[in-house]
N, CA, C and O atoms as a MOPAC input file, in Angstrom:
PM7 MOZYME 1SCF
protein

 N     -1.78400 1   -49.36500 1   -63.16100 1
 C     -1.31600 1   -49.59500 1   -61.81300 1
 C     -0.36700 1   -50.79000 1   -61.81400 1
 O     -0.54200 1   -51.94800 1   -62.19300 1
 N      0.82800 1   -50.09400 1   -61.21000 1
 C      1.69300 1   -51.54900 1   -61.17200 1
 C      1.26700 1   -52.65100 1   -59.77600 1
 O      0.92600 1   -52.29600 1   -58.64800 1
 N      1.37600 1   -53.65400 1   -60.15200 1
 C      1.16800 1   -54.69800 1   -59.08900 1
 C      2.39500 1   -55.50500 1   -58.91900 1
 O      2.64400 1   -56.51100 1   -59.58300 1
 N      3.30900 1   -54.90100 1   -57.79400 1
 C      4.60300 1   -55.87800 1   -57.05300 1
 C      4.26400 1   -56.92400 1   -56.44300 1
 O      3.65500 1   -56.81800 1   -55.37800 1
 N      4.54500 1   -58.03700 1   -56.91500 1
 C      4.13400 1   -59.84400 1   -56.21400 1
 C      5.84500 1   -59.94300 1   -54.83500 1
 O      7.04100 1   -59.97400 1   -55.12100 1
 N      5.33300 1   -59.95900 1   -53.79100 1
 C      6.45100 1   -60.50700 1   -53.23500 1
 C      6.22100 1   -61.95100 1   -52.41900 1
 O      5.31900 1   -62.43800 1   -51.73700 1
 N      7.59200 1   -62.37000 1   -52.89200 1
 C      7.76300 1   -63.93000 1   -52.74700 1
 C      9.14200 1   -64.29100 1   -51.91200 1
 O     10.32100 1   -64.10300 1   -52.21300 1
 N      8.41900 1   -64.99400 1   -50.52500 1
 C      9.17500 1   -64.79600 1   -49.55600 1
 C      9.49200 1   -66.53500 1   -50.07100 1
 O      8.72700 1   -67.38900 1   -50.52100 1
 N     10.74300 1   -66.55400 1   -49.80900 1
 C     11.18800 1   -68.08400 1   -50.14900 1
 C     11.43300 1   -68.64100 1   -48.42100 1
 O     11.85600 1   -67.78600 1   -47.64300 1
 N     11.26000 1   -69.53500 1   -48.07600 1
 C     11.69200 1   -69.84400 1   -46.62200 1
 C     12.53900 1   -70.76500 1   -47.14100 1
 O     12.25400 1   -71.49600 1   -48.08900 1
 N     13.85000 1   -70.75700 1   -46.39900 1
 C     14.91800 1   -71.56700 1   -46.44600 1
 C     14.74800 1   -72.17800 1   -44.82100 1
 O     14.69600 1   -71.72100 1   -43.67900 1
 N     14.70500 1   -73.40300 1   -45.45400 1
 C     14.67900 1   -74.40300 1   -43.69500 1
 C     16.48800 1   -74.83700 1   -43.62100 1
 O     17.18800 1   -75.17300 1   -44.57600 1
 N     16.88800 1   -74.69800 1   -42.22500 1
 C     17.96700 1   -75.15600 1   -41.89300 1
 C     18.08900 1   -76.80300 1   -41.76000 1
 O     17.21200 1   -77.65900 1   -41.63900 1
 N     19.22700 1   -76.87900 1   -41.81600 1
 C     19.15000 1   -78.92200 1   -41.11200 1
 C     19.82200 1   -78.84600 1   -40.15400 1
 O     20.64600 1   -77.97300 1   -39.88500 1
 N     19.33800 1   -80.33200 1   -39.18100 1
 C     19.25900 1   -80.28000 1   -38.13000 1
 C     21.03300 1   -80.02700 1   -37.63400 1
 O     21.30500 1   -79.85700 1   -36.44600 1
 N     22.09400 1   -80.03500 1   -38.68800 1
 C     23.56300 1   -80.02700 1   -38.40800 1
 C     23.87100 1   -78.69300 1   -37.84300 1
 O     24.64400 1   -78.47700 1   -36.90900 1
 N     23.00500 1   -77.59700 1   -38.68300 1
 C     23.01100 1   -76.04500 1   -39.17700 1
 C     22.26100 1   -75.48800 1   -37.82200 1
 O     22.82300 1   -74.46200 1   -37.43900 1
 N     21.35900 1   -75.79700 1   -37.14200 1
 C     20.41800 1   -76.01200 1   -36.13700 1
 C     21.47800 1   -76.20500 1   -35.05100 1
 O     21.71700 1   -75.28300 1   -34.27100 1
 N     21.97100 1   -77.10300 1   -34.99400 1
 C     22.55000 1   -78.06000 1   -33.59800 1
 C     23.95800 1   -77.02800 1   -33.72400 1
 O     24.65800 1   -76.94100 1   -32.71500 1
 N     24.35900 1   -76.25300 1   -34.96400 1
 C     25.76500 1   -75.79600 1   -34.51000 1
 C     25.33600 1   -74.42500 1   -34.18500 1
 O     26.23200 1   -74.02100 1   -33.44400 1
 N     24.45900 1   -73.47200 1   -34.32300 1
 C     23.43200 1   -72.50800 1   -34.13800 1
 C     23.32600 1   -72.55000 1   -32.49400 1
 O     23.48300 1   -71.50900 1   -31.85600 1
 N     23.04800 1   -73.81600 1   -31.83200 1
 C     23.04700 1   -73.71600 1   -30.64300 1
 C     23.79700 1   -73.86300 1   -30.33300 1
 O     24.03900 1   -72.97300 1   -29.51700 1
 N     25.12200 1   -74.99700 1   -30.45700 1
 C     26.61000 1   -74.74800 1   -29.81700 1
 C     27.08100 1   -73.28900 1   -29.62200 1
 O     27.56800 1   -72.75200 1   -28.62600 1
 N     26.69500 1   -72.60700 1   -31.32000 1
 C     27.70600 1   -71.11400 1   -30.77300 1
 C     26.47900 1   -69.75800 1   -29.80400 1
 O     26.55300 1   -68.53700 1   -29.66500 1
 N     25.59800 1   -70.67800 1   -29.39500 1
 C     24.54200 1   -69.35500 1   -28.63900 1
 C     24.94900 1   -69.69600 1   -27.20800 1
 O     24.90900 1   -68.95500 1   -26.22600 1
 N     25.43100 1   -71.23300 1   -27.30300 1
 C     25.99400 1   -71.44400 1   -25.87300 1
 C     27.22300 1   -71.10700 1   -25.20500 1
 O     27.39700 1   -70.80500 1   -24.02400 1
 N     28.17600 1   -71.22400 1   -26.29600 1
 C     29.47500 1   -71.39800 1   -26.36100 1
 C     29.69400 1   -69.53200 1   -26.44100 1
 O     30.82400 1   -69.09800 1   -26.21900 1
 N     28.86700 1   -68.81800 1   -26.67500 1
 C     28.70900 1   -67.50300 1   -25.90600 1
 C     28.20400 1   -66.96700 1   -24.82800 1
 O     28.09300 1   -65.80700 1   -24.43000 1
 N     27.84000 1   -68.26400 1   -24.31000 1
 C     27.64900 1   -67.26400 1   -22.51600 1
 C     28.34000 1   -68.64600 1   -21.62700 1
 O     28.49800 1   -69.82300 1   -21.95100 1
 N     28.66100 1   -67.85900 1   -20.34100 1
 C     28.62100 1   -69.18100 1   -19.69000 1
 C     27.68000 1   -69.76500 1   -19.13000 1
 O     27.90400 1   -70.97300 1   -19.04400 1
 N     26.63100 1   -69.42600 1   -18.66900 1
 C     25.58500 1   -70.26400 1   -18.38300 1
 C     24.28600 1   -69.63600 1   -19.10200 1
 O     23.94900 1   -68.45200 1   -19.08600 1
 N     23.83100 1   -70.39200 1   -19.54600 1
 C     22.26700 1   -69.50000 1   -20.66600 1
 C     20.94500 1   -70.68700 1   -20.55600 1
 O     20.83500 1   -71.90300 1   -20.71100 1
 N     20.27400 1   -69.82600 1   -20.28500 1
 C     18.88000 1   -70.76400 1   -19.96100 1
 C     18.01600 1   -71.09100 1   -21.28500 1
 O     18.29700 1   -70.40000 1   -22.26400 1
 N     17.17700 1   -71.89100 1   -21.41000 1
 C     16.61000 1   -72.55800 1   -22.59400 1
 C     15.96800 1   -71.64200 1   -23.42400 1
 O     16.14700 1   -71.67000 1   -24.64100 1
 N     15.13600 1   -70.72300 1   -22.80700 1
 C     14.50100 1   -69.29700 1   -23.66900 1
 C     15.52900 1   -68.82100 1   -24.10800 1
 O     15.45300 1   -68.60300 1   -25.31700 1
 N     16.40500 1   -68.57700 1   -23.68500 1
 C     17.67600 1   -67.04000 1   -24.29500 1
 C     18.37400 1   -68.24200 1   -25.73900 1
 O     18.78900 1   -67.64900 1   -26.73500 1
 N     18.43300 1   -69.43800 1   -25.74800 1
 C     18.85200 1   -70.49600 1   -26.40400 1
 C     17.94200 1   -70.43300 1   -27.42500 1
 O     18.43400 1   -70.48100 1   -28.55200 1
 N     16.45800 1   -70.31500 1   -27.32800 1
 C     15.83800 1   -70.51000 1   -28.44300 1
 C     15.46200 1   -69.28300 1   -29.30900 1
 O     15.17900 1   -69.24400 1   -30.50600 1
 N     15.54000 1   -68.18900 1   -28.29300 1
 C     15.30700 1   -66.83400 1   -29.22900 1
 C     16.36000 1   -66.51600 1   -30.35300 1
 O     16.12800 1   -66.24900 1   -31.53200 1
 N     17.92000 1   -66.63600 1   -29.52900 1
 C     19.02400 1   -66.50800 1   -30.57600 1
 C     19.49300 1   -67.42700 1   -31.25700 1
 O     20.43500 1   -67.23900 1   -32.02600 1
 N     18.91200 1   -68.59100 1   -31.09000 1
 C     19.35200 1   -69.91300 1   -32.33300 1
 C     18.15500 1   -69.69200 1   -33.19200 1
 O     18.26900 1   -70.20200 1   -34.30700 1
 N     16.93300 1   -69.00800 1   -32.94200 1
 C     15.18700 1   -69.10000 1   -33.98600 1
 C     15.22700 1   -70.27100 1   -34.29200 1
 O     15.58300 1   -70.81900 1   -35.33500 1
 N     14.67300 1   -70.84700 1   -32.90300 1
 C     14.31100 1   -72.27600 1   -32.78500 1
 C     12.99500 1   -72.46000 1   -32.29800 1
 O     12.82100 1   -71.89200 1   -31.22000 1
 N     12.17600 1   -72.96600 1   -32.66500 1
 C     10.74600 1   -73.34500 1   -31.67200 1
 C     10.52700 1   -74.06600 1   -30.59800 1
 O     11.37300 1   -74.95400 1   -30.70600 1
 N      9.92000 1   -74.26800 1   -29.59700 1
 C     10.37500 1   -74.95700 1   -28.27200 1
 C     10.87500 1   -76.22500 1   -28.59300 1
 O     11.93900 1   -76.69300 1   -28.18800 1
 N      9.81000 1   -76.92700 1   -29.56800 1
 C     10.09300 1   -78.49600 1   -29.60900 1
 C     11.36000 1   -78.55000 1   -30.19200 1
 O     12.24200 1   -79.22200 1   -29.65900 1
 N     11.59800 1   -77.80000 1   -31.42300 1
 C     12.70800 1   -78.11000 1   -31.53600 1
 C     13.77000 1   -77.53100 1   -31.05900 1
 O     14.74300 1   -77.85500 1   -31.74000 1
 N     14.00100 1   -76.93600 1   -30.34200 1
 C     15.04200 1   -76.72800 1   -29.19100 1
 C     15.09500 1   -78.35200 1   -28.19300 1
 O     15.84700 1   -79.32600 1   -28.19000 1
 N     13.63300 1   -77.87600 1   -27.28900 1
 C     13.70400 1   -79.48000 1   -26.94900 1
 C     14.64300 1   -80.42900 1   -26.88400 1
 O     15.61000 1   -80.70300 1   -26.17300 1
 N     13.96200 1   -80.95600 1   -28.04000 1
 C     14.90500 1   -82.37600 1   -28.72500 1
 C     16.27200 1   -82.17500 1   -28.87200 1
 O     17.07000 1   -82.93300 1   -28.32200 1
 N     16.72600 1   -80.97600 1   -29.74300 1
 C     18.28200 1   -81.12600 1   -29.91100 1
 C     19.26800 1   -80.17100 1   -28.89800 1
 O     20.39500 1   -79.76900 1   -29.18400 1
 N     18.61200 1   -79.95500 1   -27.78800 1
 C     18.87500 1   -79.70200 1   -26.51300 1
 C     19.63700 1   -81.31600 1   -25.93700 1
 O     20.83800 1   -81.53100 1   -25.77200 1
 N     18.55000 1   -82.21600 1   -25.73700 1
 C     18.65800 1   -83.43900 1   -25.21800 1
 C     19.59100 1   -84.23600 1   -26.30800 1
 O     20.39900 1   -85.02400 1   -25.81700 1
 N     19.55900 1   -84.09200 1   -27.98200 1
 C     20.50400 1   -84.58400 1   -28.71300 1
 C     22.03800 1   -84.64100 1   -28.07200 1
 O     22.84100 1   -85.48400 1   -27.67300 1
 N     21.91400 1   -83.02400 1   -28.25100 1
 C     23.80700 1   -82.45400 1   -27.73600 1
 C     23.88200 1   -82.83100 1   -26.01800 1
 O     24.85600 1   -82.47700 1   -25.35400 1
 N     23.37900 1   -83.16200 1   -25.75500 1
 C     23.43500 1   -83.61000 1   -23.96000 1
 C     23.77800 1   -85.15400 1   -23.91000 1
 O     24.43200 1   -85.86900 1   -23.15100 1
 N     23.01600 1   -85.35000 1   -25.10200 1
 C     23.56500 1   -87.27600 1   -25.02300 1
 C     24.39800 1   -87.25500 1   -25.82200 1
 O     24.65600 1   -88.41500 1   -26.14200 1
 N     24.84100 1   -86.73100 1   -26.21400 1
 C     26.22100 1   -86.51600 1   -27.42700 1
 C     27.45000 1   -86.11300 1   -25.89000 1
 O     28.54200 1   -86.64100 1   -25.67900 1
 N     26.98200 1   -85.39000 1   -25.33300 1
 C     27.82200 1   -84.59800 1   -24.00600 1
 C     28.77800 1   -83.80200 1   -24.50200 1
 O     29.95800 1   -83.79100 1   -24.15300 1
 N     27.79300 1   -82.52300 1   -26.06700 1
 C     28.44000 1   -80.91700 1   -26.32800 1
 C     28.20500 1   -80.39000 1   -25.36600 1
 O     29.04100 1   -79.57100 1   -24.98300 1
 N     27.13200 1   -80.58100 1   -24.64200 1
 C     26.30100 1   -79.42900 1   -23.21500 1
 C     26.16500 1   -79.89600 1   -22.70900 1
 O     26.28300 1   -81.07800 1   -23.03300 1
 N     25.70300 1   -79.54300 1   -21.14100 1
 C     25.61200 1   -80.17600 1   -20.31900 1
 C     24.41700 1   -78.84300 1   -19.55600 1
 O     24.47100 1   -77.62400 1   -19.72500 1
 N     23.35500 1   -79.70000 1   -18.66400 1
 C     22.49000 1   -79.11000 1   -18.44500 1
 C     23.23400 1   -78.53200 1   -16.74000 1
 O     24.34000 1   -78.96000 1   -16.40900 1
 N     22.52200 1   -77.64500 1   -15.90600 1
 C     22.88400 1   -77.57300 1   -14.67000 1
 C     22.18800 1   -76.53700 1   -14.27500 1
 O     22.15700 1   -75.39800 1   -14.74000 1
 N     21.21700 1   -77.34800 1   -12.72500 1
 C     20.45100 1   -77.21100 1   -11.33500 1
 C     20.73500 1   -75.50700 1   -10.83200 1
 O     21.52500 1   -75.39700 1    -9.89500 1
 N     20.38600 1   -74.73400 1   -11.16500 1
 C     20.97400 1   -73.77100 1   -10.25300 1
 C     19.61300 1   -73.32400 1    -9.33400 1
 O     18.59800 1   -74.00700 1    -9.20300 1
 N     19.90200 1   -71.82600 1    -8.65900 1
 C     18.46800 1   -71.81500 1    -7.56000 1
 C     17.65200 1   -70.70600 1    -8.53200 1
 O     16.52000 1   -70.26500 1    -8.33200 1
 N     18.57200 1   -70.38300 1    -9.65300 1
 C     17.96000 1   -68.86800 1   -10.68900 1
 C     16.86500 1   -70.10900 1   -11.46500 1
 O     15.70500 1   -69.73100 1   -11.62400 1
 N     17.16200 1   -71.32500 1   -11.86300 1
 C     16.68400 1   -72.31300 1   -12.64400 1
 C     17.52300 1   -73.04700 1   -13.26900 1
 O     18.67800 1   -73.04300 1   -12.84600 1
 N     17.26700 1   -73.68000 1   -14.16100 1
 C     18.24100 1   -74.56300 1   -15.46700 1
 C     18.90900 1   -74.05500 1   -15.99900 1
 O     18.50400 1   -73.01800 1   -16.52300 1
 N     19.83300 1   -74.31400 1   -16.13000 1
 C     20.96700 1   -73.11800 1   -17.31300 1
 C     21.90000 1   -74.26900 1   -17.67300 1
 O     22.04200 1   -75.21800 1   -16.90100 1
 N     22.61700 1   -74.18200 1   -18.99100 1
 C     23.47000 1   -75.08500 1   -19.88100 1
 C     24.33700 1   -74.17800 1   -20.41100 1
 O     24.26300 1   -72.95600 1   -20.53700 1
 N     25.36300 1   -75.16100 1   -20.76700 1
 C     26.94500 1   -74.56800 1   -20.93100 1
 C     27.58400 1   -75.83700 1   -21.74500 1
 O     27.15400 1   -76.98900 1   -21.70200 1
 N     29.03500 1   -75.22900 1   -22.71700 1
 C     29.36200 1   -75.99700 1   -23.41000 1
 C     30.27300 1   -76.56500 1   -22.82500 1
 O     31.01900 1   -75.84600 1   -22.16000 1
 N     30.52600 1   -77.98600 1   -22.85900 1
 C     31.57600 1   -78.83000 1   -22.64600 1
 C     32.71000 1   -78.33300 1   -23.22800 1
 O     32.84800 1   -77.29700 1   -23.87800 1
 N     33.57200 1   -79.23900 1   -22.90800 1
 C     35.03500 1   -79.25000 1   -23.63400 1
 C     35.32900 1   -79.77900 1   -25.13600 1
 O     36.14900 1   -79.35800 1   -25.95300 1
 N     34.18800 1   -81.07500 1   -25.26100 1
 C     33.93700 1   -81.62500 1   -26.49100 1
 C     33.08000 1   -80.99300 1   -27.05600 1
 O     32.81800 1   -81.30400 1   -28.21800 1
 N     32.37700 1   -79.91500 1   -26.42100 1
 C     31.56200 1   -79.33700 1   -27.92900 1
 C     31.84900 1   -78.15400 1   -28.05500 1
 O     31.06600 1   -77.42200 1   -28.66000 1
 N     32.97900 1   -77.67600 1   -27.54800 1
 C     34.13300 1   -76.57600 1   -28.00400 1
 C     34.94400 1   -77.01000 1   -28.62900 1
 O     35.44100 1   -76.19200 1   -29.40300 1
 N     35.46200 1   -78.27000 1   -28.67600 1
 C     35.95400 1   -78.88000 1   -29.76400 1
 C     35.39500 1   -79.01500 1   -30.75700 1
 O     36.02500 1   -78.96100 1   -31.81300 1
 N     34.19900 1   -79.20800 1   -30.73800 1
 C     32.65100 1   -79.92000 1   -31.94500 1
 C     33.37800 1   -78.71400 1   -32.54500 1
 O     34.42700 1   -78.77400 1   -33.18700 1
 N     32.73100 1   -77.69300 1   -32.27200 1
 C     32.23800 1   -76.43400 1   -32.87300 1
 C     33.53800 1   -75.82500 1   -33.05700 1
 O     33.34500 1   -74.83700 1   -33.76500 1
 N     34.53100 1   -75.90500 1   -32.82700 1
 C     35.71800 1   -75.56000 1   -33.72300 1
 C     36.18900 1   -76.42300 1   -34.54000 1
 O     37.07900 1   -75.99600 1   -35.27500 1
 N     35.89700 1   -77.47600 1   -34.65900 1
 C     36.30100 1   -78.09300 1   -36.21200 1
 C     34.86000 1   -77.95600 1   -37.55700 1
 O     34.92800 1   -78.18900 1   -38.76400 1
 N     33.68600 1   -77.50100 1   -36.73000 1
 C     33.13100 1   -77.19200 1   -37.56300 1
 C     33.39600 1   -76.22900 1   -38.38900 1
 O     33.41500 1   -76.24400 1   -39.61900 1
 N     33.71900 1   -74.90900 1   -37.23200 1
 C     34.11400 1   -73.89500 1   -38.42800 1
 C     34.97700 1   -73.61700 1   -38.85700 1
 O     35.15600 1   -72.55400 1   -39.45300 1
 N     36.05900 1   -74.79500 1   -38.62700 1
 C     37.56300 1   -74.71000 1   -39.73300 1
 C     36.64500 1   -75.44600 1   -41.09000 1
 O     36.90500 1   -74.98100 1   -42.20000 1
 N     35.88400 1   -76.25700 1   -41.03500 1
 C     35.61600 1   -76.77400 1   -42.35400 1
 C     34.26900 1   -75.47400 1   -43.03000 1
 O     34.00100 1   -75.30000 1   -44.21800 1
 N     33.76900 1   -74.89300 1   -42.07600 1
 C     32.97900 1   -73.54800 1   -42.82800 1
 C     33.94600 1   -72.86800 1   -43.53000 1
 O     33.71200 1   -72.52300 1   -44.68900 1
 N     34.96200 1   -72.63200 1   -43.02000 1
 C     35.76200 1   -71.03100 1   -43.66600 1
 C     37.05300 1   -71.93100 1   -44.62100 1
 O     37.96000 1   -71.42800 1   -45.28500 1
 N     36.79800 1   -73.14000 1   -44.44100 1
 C     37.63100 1   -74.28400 1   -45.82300 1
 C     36.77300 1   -74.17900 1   -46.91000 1
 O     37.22000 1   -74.07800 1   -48.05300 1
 N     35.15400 1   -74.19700 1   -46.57900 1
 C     34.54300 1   -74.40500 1   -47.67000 1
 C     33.92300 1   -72.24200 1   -48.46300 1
 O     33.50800 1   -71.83100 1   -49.54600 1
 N     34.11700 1   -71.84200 1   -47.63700 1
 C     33.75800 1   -70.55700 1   -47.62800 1
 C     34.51400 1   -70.27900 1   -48.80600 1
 O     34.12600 1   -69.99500 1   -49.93900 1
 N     35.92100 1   -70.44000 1   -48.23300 1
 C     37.27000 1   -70.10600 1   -49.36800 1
 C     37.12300 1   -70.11700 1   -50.52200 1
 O     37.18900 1   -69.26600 1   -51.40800 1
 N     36.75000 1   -71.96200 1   -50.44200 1
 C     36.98500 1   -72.51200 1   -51.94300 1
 C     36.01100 1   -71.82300 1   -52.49900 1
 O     36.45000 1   -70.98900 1   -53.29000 1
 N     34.56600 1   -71.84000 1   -52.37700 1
 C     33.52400 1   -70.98700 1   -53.13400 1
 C     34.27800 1   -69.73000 1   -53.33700 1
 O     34.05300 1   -69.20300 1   -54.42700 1
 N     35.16100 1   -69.08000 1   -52.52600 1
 C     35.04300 1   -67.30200 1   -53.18600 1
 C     36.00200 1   -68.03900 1   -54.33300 1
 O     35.88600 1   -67.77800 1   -55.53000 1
 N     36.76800 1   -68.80100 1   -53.91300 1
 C     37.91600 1   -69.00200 1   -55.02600 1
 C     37.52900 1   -69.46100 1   -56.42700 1
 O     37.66700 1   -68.88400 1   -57.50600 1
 N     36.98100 1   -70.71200 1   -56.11000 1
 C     35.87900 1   -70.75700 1   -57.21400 1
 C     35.22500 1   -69.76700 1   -58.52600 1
 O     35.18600 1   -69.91400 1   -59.74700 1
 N     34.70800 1   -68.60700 1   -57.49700 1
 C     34.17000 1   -67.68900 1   -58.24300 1
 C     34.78900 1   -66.94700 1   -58.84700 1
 O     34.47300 1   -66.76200 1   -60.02200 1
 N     35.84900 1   -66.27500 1   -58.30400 1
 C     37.26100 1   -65.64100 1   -58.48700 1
 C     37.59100 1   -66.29300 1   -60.15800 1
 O     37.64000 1   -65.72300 1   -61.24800 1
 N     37.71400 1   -67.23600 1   -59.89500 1
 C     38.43800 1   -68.54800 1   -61.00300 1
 C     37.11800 1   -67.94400 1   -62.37400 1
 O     37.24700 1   -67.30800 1   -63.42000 1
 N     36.36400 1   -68.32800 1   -61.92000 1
 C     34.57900 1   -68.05300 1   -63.02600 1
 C     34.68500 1   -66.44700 1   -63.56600 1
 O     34.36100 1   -66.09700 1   -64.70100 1
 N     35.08400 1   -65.76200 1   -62.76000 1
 C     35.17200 1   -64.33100 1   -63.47800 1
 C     36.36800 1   -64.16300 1   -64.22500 1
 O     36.40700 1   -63.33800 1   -65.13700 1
 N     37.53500 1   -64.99900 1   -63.86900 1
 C     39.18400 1   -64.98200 1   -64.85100 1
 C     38.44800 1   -65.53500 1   -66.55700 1
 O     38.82800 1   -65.16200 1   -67.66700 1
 N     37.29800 1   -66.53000 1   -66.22100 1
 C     37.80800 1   -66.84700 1   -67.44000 1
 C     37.22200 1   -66.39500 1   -68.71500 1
 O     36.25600 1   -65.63700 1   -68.79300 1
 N     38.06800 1   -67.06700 1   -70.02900 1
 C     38.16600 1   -65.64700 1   -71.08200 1
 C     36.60400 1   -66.31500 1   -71.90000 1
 O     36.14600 1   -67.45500 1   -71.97700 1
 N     36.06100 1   -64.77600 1   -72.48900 1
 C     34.85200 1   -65.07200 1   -73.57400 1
 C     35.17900 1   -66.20000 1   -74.51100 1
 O     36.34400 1   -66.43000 1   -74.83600 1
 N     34.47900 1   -66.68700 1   -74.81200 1
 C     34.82600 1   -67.07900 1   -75.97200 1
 C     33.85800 1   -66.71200 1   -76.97400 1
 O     32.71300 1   -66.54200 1   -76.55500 1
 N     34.08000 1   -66.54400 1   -78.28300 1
 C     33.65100 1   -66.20300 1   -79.33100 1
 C     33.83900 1   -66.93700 1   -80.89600 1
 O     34.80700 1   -67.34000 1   -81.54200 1
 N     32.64000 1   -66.88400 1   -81.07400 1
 C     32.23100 1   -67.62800 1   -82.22700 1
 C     32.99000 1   -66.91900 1   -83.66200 1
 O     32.39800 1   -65.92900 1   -84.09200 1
 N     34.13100 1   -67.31300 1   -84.35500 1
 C     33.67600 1   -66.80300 1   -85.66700 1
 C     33.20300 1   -67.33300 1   -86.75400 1
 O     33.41700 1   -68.54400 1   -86.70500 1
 N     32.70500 1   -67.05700 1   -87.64800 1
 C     31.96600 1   -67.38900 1   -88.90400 1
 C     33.11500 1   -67.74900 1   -90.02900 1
 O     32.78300 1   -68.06200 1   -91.17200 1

C-alpha cells in the first residue's frame, strides 16, 4: 500500500504584502465595508483591524459615516501608494523572468579528461 504524505507549507505574508492586498481590495470599489475588506485581502479581524487604522494614519484610506454603516475608500495618496508599488512589482517581476531567461542561455560546461 502506497502511503502519500501531504505537506502543506504555509507561506505568511508581511505586513507590506498585507497592507498593499488591502489598498488594491479598496482601490476596487468605491466604498467597501470592513467584512468585504477582510474576506478578499484573507485577513483576520485583528489583523485587518490594525492595518485598517495603520493606512488611515498614514491617510491611504479614509474611513466614512454612512446610514448603510462604515465604508472606506482610497485616497489620492494611496492611489499613488499603490501605483508605485506596482511599477516596482512588474520592475522586479521582469528582472526575475530575465534572470531566468539569462540561466537557461547558458552553455554546459563539460569536463574533459
Amino acid at each position: 500500500m502506497l502511503l502519500f504524505q501531504l505537506t502543506l507549507k504555509i507561506i505568511r505574508r508581511s505586513k507590506l504584502e498585507r497592507l498593499i492586498d488591502i489598498l488594491r481590495v479598496v482601490a476596487g470599489s468605491n466604498l467597501i465595508k470592513q467584512t468585504h475588506i477582510m474576506y478578499r485581502a484573507n485577513l483576520t479581524w485583528d489583523e485587518l483591524k490594525k492595518d485598517l487604522q495603520w493606512l488611515m494614519d498614514l491617510k491611504l484610506i479614509e474611513r466614512t459615516l454612512m446610514s448603510e454603516g462604515i465604508f472606506y475608500r482610497i485616497t489620492s495618496i494611496g492611489s499613488d501608494a499603490l501605483s508605485h508599488f506596482e511599477k516596482i512589482e512588474l520592475i522586479l517581476k521582469l528582472n526575475q523572468e530575465e534572470k531566468l531567461y539569462d540561466e537557461k542561455r547558458l552553455p554546459y560546461v563539460t569536463r574533459s579528461l
